[in-house]
C-alpha positions as CSV (number, residue, x, y, z in Angstrom):
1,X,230.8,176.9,63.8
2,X,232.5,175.1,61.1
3,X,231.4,171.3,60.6
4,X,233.8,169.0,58.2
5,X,231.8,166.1,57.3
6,X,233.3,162.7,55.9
7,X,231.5,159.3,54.2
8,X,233.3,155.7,53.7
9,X,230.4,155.0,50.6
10,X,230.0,151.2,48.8
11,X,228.9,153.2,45.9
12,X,230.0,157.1,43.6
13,X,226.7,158.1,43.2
14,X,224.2,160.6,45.0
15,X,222.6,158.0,45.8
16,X,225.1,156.0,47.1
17,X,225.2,154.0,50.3
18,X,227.1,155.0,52.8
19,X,228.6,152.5,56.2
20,X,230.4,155.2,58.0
21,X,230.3,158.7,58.5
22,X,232.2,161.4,60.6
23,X,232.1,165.2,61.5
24,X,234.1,167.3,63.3
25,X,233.6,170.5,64.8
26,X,236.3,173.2,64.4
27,X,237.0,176.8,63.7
28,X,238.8,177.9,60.8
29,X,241.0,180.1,62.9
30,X,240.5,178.4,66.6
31,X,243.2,176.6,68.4
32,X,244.8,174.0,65.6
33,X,243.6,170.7,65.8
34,X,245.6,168.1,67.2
35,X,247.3,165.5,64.7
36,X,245.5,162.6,66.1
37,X,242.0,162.4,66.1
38,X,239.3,162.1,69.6
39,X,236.7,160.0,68.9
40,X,235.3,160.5,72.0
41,X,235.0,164.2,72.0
42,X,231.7,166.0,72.3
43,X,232.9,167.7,69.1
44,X,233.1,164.5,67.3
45,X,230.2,162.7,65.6
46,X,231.6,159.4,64.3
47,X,228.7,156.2,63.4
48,X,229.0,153.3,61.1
49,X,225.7,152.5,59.0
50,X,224.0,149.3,58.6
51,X,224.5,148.7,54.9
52,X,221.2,146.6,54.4
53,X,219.0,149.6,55.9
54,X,220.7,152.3,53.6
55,X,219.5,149.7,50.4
56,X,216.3,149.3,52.0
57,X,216.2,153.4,52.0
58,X,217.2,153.3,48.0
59,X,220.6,154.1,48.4
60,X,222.9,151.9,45.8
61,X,225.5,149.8,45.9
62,X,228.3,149.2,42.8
63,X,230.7,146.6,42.2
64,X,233.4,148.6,41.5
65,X,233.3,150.3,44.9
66,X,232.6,146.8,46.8
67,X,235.7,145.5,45.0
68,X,238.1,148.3,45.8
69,X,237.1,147.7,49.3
70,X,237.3,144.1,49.2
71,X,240.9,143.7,47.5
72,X,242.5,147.5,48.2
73,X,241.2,149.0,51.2
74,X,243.6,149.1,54.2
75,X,243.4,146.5,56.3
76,X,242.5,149.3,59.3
77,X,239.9,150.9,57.3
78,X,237.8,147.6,56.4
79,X,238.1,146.9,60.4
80,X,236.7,150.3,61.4
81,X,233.8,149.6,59.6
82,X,232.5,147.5,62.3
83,X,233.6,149.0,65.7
84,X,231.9,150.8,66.9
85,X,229.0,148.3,65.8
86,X,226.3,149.9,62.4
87,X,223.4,151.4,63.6
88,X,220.3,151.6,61.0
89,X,220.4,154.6,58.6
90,X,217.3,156.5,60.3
91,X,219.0,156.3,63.7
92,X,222.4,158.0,62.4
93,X,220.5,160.5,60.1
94,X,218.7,161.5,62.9
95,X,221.8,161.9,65.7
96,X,223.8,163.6,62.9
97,X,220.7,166.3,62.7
98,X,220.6,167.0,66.1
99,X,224.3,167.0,65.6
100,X,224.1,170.2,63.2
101,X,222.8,173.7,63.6
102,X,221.0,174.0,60.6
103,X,221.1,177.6,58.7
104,X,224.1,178.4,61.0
105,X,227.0,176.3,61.2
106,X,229.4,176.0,57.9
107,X,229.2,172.4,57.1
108,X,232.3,171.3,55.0
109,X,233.1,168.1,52.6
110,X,235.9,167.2,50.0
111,X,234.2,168.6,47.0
112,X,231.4,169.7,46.5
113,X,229.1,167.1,44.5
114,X,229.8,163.8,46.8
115,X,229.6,163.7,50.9
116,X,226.7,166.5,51.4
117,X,225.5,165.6,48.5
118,X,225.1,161.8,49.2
119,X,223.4,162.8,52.9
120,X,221.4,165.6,51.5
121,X,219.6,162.7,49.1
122,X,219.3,160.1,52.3
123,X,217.7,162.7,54.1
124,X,215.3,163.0,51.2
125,X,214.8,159.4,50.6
126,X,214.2,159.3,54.3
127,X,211.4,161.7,54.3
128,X,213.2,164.7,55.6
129,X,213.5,167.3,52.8
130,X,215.3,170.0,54.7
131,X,217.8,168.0,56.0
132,X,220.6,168.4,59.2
133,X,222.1,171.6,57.1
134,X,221.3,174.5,54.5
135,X,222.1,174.5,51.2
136,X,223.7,178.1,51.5
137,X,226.4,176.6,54.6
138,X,227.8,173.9,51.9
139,X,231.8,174.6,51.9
140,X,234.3,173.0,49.5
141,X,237.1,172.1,51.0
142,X,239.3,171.9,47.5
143,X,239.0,174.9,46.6
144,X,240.1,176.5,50.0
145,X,242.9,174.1,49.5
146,X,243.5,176.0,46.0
147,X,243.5,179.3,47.4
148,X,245.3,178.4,50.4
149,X,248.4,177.0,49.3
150,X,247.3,173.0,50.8
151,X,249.3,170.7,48.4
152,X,248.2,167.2,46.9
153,X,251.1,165.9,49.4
154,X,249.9,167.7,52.6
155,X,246.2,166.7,51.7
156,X,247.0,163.0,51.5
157,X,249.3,163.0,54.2
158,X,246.8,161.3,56.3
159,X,248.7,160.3,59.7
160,X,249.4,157.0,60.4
161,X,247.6,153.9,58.4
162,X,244.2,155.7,59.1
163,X,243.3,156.8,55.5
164,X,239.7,155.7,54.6
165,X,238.4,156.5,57.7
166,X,235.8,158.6,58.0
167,X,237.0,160.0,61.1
168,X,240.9,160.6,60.7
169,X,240.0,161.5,57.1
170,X,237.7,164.3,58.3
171,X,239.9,165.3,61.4
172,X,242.8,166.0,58.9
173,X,240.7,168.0,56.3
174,X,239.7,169.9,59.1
175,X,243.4,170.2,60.3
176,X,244.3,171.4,56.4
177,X,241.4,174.2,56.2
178,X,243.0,175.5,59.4
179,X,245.8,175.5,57.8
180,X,245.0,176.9,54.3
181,X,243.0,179.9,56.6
182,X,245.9,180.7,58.3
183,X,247.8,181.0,55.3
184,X,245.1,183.0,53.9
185,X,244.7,185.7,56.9
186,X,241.5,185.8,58.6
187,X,240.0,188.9,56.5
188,X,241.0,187.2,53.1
189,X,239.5,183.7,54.8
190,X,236.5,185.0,55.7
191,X,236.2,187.1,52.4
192,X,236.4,183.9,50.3
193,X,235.3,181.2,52.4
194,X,232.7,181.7,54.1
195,X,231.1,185.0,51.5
196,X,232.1,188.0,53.6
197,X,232.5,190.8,52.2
């Protein structure tokens, strides 16, 4: 199973903290997703994080991030950080895990240095060293844009006024790696993505 994972972060860092977080189940070469995201699916895990317990953790805060979402952040995205209501960071590290098959499902994120990378440390931090997913199922999403012919425009084209949500932004990367794999063939896909060979 492929897993595209998404963070709303008040920092850049690996270590920084995150107050929403999305993933969506999908296969690269299932039926397409449809252009509006389900919340309520069972393939959909969608939580916002308390931001105090992901401080108390160690995860950081910066001021350029808490400005940008202060002063530039839709309207709709600072709103949807709030409903549905943050949960502790322990609660939603531990629902995500159970949320994951670790060592088998494909677990993707918009490159490959930030969102897994940002959990993988809060796991850590949190006493967990393995994590919800292995190392070795990491997927970039970029570079699958690359090779399957996803422009800037169709990346960005996030529908409606949804864009810094974790949800609708991970629904529509997930929508755009079906895409770029069906522009890529499964055999050529599955050569490059996912390390067949």
């Amino acid at each position: 199973m492929d897993i595209m994972v998404d963070l709303e972060t008040f920092g850049t860092g690996k270590r920084a903290a995150f107050v929403q977080i999305a993933a969506v189940k999908f296969t690269a070469f299932g039926a397409p997703l449809p252009v509006e995201p389900e919340p309520t699916a069972p393939t959909v895990f969608y939580a916002n994080v308390a931001v105090d317990t992901c401080v108390k953790l160690g995860l950081q805060m910066d001021t350029d991030t808490l400005l940008w979402w202060l002063r530039d952040a839709p309207q709709a995205a600072r709103v949807s950080l709030f409903d549905p209501a943050p949960q502790p960071v322990q609660t939603v590290l531990a629902n995500f895990k159970r949320f994951v098959v670790w060592k088998e499902d494909f677990v993707w994120s918009k490159g490959a240095g930030f969102d897994l990378s940002i959990l993988s440390e809060a796991y850590r931090l949190n006493g967990d060293k393995y994590g919800a997913f292995s190392f070795a199922k990491e997927r970039d999403v970029r570079t699958v844009y690359d090779w399957g012919g996803i422009s800037v425009e169709d990346d960005r084209n996030v529908p409606g006024e949804q864009a810094h949500n974790a949800l609708a932004d991970a629904w529509h990367q997930a929508r755009m790696v079906q895409q770029a794999a069906r522009n890529l063939g499964l055999a050529k896909f599955n050569q490059l993505a996912l390390g067949e060979r």
